[in-house]
C-alpha positions, 0 to 999 in steps of 0.5 A, spaced: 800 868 241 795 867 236 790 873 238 783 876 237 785 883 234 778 886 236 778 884 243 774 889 246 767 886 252 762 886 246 766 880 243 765 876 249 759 872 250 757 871 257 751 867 259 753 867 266 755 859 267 761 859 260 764 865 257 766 865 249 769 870 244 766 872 237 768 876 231 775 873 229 775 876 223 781 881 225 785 875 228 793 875 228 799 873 231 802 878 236 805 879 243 799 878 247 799 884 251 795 886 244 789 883 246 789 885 253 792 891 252 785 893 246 780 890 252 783 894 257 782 901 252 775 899 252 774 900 260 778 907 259 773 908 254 767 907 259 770 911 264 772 917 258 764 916 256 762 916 265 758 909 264 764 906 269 768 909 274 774 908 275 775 904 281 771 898 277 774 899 270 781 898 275 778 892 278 775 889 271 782 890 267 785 886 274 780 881 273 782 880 265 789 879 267 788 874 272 784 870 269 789 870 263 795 868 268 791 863 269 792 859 263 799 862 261 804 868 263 802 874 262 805 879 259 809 885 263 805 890 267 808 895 263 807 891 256 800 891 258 801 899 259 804 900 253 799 897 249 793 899 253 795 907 251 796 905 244 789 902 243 786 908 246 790 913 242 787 908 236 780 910 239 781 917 242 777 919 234 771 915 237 767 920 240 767 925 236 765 919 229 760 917 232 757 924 234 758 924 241 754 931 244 761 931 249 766 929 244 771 934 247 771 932 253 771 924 252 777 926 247 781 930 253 779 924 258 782 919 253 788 923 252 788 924 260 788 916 260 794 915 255 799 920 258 797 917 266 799 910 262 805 912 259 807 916 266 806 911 270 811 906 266 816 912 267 
C-alpha cells in the first residue's frame, strides 16, 4: 500500500469533526503494518516518556487498527507487533538526542517495550 513513512499522532490533524494527515515527504510503498506499526511506537514513546499510560496507549493503538479495518484489512496482529518494535528500536536514540533529564530510563522503558513486543509474538 501506498504509505505515510512518518505516521506518527502529530501528523494528524484533528478539528474534532474530520481528521487529516500532513507531512508526506517520507511517503513509500510498503506492507501497511509499517505505518501503523510507526504510530503505535509513538504511543509506546508516550508511555516511556510517562505522558500516557499504558492502558490508554493500548486502547489508542486498538482504536487506530479498528479504524484502519474499517477501510481495508488490516495487517496481522503479529505484523503490526513485528513493525511497532522496529520502529520503536529506530527511536529508542530519542531521549538522550533530544537531552532528556531521564534519558536512561526512557531508553530502558523502550527496550522494555521491544523485548515485551517480540516476547509476545513468540
Amino acid at each position: 500500500v501506498v504509505l505515510h513513512g512518518d505516521f506518527h499522532p502529530r501528523q494528524v490533524i484533528d478539528d474534532g469533526e474530520k481528521a487529516a494527515l500532513i507531512d508526506f515527504d517520507e511517503s513509500l510503498v510498503g506492507p501497511a503494518a509499517v505505518d501503523l506499526g510507526r504510530f503505535i511506537s509513538e504511543l509506546h514513546m508516550n508511555v516511556a516518556r510517562g505522558e500516557i499510560s499504558e492502558v490508554a496507549a493500548e486502547s489508542a493503538a486498538d482504536a487506530l487498527v479498528e479504524g484502519y479495518s474499517g477501510t481495508r484489512a488490516a495487517p496481522s496482529a503479529s505484523s503490526i507487533r513485528n513493525f511497532t518494535a522496529l520502529a520503536l528500536l529506530n527511536l529508542a536514540h530519542e531521549p538522550f538526542r533530544r537531552h532528556h533529564r531521564e534519558w536512561p530510563t526512557e531508553i530502558s522503558a523502550i527496550l522494555d517495550s521491544v523485548e515485551r513486543l517480540l516476547e509476545a509474538g513468540a
